[in-house]
Phi, psi and omega in degrees: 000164191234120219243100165275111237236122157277142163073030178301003176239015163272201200288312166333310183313338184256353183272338206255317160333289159296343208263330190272321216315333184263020169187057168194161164260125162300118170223116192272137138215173185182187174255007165204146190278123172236155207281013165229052157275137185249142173024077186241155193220163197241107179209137168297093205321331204281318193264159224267301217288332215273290184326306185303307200299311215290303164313344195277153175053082164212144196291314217212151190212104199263126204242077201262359188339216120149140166210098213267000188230302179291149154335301137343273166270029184243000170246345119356253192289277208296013170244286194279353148317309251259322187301315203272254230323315216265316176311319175301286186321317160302285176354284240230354154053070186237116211276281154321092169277157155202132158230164180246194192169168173261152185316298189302020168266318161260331183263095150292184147353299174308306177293299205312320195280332193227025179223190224202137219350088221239146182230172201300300146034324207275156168303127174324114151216080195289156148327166183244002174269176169297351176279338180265319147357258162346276179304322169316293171325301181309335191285286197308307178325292166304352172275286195281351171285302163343291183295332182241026173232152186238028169217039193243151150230122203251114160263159163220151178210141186247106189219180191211313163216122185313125186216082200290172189249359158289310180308315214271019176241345180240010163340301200298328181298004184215042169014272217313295154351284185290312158306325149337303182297319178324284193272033159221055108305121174233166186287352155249052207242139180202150209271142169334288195314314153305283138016276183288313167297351150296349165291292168332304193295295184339294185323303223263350204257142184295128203284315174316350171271350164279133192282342173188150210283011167181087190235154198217123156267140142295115182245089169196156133066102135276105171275158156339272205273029127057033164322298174218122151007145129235016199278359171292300192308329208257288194327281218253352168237013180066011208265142185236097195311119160277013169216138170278348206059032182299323181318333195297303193258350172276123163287323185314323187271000000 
């Protein structure tokens, strides 16, 4: 497939890379080049024209975009990015999306604080700063291009805090650190790497095998407390998260 990857330089963007480059063709864009970008073009997400060009004749369009604190630009990219990829995709008659996101674009606070194996399924009730704010909107927007084009199919897989796995296998040498990885475990935590093959499978999965034309996984991590679901991802994309974090959450090792 000839893929196109938005926001290809946050941190996600170079683990989904290396992981599509061997057997799809790449096109990174983002607003500033970094030297280990494959085929890249420099383009601003908000804006629409930039987007349309940049989409034609591309199969599939994974949308790693986010900007999380100012105002301004954090409805910028993750709202009105998000409307122009899915315009490009009606345009340009492009089947496959895939967007991310953090857990709280749908499970906010109502869900996190007082419920207990909660799943992608669930009724939209995001978080309140602006970053879930935002990223909701952008969600709800991929919905409805879904619902009204019938050849559009919207994945979203939703993860939150991030772990490579090399720190978290050369961790115990590095005390301060490795206590750091401790206390921001939460129940939605998956190693980059995991992370990016479940992007990979969502692309790679036969669009007919999907129940509908716009489903959100959870993605992270099997933790303990078994908090929010991941069994949508492992049922319908195979995907099989390889580290539990016991270092993280066990005292025993």
């Amino acid at each position: 497939m000839r893929v196109l990857i938005l926001g290809a330089n946050g941190m996600m963007g170079p683990w989904v890379s290396k992981l599509l480059n061997k057997n799809h063709e790449i096109i990174e864009t983002d607003l500033v080049k970094i030297d280990s970008n494959i085929n890249f073009y420099k383009i601003d997400i908000s804006n629409l024209n930039e987007v349309l060009e940049i989409s034609q004749n591309v199969d599939a369009i994974i949308n790693l975009s986010v900007y999380r604190n100012n105002r301004d630009l954090a409805f910028n990219v993750n709202t009105l990015g998000t409307y122009n990829m899915m315009k490009a995709a009606e345009e340009h008659k492009i089947p496959r999306i895939i967007n991310t996101g953090p857990h709280f674009v749908l499970a906010g606070p109502s869900f996190e604080t007082y419920d207990f194996n909660i799943n992608s399924d669930i009724p939209n009730q995001s978080g309140v700063n602006i970053y879930a704010l935002t990223k909701s909107l952008g969600n709800e927007i991929c919905k409805i291009f879904a619902d009204n084009n019938d050849f559009i199919y919207v994945q979203t897989l939703l993860f939150y805090h991030l772990y490579s796995e090399e720190l978290i296998l050369g961790g115990s040498h590095q005390i301060n650190k490795f206590d750091k990885l401790r206390e921001s475990l939460n129940p939605f935590s998956v190693t980059w790497e995991d992370a990016a093959m479940a992007i990979k499978l969502a692309l790679e999965i036969e669009l007919e095998k999907l129940d509908s034309r716009a489903e959100t996984y959870f993605i992270s991590e099997d933790l303990p407390h078994r908090k929010f679901m991941n069994s949508k991802a492992k049922n319908k994309l195979g995907w099989i998260p390889r580290n539990k974090l016991k270092s993280l959450w066990s005292y025993d090792e």
